[in-house]
N, C-alpha and C positions, 0 to 999 in steps of 0.2 A: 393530487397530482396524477395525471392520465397516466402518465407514462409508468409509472413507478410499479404499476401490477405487470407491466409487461416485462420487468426486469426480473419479476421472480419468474425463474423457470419451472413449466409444470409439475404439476408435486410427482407425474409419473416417473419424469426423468431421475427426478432427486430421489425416489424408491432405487433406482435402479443402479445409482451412485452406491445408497446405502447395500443394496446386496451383493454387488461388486467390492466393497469394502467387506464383509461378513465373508464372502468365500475368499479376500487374501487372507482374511484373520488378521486386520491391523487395531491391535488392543489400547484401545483409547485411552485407559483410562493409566498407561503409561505417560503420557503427557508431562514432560517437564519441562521447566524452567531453562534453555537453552542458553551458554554462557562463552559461545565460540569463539576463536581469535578471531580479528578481522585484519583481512586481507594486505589491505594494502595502508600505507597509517603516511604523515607527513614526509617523512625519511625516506621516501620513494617519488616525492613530488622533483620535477624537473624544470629547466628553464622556462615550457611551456604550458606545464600542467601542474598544478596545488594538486593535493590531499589532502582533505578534513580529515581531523579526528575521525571522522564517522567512517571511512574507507572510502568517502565520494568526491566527490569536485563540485564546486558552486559555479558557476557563471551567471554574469552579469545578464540581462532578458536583452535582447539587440530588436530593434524597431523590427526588421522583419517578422520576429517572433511574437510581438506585444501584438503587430498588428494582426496575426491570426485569434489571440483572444479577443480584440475588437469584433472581429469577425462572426464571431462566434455567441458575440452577443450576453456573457452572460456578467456584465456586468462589476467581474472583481479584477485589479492589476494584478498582474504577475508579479512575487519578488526578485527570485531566485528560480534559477533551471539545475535538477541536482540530475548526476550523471554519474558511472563507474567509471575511472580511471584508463586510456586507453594504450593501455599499458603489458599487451600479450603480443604472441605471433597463433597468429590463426593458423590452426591444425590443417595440414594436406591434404586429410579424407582417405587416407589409403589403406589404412589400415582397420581392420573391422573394430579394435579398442577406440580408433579416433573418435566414434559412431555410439560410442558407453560412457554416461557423463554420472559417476559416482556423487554423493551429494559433498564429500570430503574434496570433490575437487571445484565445485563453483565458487563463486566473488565471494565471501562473506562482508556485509556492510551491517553496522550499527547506525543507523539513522538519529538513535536516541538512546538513553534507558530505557529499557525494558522492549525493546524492538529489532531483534537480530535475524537479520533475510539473509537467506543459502539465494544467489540469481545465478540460472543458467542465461548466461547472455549468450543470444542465438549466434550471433559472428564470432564469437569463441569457439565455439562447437560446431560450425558448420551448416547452420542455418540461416537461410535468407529471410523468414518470417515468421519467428517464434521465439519467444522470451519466456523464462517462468519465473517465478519468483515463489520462494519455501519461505514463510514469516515461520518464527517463533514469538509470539505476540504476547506480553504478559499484561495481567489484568490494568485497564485503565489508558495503557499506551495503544497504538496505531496507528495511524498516519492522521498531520493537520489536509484543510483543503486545499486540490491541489486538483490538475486535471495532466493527460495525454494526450499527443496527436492522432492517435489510434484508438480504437477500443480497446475493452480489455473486461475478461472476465473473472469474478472471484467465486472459490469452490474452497466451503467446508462442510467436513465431514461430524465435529462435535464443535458445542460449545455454542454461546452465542453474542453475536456484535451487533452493535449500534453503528446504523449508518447514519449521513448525511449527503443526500443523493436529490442534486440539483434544488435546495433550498429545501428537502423536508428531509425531516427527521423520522426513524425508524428503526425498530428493534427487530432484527430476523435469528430463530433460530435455525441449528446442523440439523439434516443435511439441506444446502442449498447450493444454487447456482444462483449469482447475478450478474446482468450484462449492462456495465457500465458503457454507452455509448461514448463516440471521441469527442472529446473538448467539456465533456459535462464534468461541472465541481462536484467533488466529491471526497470525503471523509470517511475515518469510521475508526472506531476504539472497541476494545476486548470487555464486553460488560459481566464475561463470566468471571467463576474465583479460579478457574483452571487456566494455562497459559492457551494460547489458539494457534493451531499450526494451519494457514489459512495458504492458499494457492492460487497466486495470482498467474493469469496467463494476457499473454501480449501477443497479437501479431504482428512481431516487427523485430528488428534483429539487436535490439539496442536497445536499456535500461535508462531512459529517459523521464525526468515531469517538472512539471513546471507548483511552484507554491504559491501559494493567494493570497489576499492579503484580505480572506475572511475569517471574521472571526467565529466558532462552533464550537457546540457541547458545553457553552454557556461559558468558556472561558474564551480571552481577548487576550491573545497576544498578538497580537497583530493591530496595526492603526488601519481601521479603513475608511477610505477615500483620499489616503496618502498614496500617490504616487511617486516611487522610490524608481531608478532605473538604473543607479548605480550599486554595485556588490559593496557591500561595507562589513564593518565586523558585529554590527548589529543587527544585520541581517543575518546574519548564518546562526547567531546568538538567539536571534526570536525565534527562530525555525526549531533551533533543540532545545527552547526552555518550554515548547508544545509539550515533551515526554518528560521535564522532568516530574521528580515524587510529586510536587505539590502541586501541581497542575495536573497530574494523572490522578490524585486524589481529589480534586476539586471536580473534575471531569465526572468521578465514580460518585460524589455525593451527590450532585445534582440528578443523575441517571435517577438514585434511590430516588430523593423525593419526588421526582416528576413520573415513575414507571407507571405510576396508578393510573394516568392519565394518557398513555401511549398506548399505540397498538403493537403487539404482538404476531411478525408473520412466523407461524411456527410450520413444523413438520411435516402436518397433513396438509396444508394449506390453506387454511384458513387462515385468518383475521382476527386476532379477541385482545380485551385488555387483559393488563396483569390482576 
């Protein structure tokens, strides 16, 4: 795939990440296991808005939306559009603390086991174009595929994951930058034994994506060439049996037996197998 080397970003930048990290002194190899409350849980849902278990809201995909993945040509239906709860009052800006967003005070969402994201969602905080998201990632779990209307880039600093980036598959290790462009499928799971605190950035003011209905990393949960348009409880059910054990274990055996046979984008930038 052409494209796929222009999403690694120069290995000089990712030097430059890594010695920016070496002069804060953030000590990697503290790394745990992240086990945070989430945020918002059903008991908060309103006449107009659910909350999943997960901290999020599902919505049904409306033909406007379906028909931008048409568009876009790449070929998988939409299931489900998961989203944060809009459920705050946006900050006035007046005050210089409005303008300091502690990580104790973003969204906490569980998407799954073993997948717990700190998101600054930009319209909480006073921004018109920036989103971030803090994963604690642990081995195996990640996100199924799924795209955004916008781009979005991911930044780690240790550790390393398996993507699945517009139909190929690939193993990148810390430190990297990639640049998911908008609307392109894409996946990716925790292939290290350490959990991955992975940084997702968005420009846009709102914690938004849409889930696919492909199947990746050699497990199938998902039916494809079923098109589904209506929210059911077997939709929201397929979406979180992506992370559980047995399917984040099935995900990590297949990794092992196939790794001999992958490429490896590591560090220096180069290319090699395992």
């Amino acid at each position: 795939m052409n494209t796929l080397k222009h999403w690694l970003i120069a290995s000089s930048l990712v030097g430059l990440l890594a010695a920016c990290d070496a002069e804060f002194g953030h000590d990697h190899d503290q790394y745990e296991e992240e086990f945070p409350d989430v945020t918002y849980s059903p008991a908060d849902s309103t006449d107009t808005i659910f909350v999943a278990e997960s901290g999020e809201t599902y919505t049904q995909v409306d033909a406007a939306r379906r028909q931008i993945h048409v568009d876009a040509g790449h070929g998988y239906n939409p299931i489900i559009t998961g989203a944060i709860p809009h459920l705050f009052e946006a900050p006035l800006m007046q005050d210089v603390q409005d303008y300091i967003i502690h990580k104790d005070e973003m969204v906490v969402i569980q998407p799954a086991p073993g997948e717990y994201i700190h998101v600054m969602e930009g319209k909480r905080h006073g921004f018109n174009k920036l989103t971030i998201a803090l994963t604690n990632t642990h081995k195996g779990s990640g996100a199924p595929l799924h795209t955004h209307t916008g781009e979005e880039a991911h930044l780690l600093l240790k550790g390393k994951m398996m993507y699945h980036l517009d139909g190929e598959e690939v193993v990148v290790e810390a430190p990297y930058i990639i640049n998911i462009p908008s609307m392109v499928p894409h996946a990716f799971i925790n292939v290290d034994d350490d959990p991955a605190e992975l940084i997702g950035i968005f420009p846009d003011d709102k914690w938004e994506y849409d889930v696919l209905d492909g199947a990746v990393f050699a497990t199938a949960n998902t039916e494809n060439g079923t098109q589904r348009i209506e929210l059911s409880v077997e939709d929201i059910e397929q979406l979180r049996s992506w992370h559980n054990a047995e399917s984040a274990q099935k995900r990590i055996n297949a990794y092992e037996q196939n790794k001999a046979h992958m490429h490896v984008h590591s560090a220096d930038g180069h290319s090699h197998s395992h």
